[in-house]
C-alpha positions in Angstrom: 130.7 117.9 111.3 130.1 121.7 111.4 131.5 121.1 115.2 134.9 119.5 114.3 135.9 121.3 111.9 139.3 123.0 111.7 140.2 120.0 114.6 142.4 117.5 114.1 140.1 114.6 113.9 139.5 111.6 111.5 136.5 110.6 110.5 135.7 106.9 110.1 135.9 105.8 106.2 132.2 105.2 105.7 131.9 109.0 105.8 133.8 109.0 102.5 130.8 107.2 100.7 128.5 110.4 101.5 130.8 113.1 101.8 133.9 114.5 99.8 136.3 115.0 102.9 139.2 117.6 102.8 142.4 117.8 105.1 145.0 119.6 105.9 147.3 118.7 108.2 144.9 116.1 110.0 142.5 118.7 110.8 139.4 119.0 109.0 139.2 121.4 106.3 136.0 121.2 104.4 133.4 118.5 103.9 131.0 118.8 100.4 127.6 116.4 100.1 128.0 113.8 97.9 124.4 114.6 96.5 123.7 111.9 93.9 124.6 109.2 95.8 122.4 110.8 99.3 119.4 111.3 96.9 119.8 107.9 95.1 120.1 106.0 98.7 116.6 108.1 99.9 115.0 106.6 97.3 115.7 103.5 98.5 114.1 103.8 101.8 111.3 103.2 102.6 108.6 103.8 105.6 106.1 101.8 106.8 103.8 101.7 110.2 102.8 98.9 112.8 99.3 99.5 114.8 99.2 97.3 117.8 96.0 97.1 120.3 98.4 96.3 123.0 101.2 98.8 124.8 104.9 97.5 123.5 107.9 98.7 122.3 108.9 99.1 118.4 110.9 96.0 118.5 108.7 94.3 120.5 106.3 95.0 117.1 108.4 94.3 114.6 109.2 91.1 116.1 105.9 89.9 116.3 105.5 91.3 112.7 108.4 89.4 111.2 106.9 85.8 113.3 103.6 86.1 111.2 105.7 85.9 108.3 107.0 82.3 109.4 103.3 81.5 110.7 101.6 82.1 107.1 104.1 80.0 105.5 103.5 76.7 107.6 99.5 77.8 107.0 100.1 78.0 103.3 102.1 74.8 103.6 99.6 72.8 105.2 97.2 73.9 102.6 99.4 72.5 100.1 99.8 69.1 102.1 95.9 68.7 101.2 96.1 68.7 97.6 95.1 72.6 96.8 97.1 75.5 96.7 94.3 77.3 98.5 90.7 77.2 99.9 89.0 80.4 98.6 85.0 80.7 99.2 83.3 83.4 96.8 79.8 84.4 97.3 77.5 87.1 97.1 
């Protein structure tokens, strides 16, 4: 933002969540960090890490990740189909 300011340029309104804008004359003045609402939207995020044994892209992953979702339900509801919720084996 440090590039456009003192231009006459608008910034799109979802700036406004994260930023207190200031204008004068359509040109950009001043911008301020809206802090508490950056830090309260970090804590919302989250990270998280896909190992694959074969070469592919990150959205090649993540698909594949998201389909084992849809293949452990059908598992889980042919368990169900056979009259238990599970078949668990414990031994020593």
């Amino acid at each position: 933002m440090d590039k456009i300011k003192g231009k006459e340029y608008k910034l799109p309104k979802r700036y406004d969540h994260y930023f207190k804008l200031t204008y004068h004359k359509d040109k950009l003045y001043g911008y301020e960090e809206r802090e508490d609402v950056i830090e309260r939207e970090l804590q919302l995020c989250g990270y998280f890490t896909i190992v694959t044994s074969e070469k592919m892209t990150a959205s090649e992953a993540l698909n594949l990740y998201k389909s084992l979702d849809i293949s452990e339900k059908l598992f889980d509801s042919d368990k169900t189909f056979f009259g238990n919720r599970s078949f668990r084996v414990a031994s020593s």
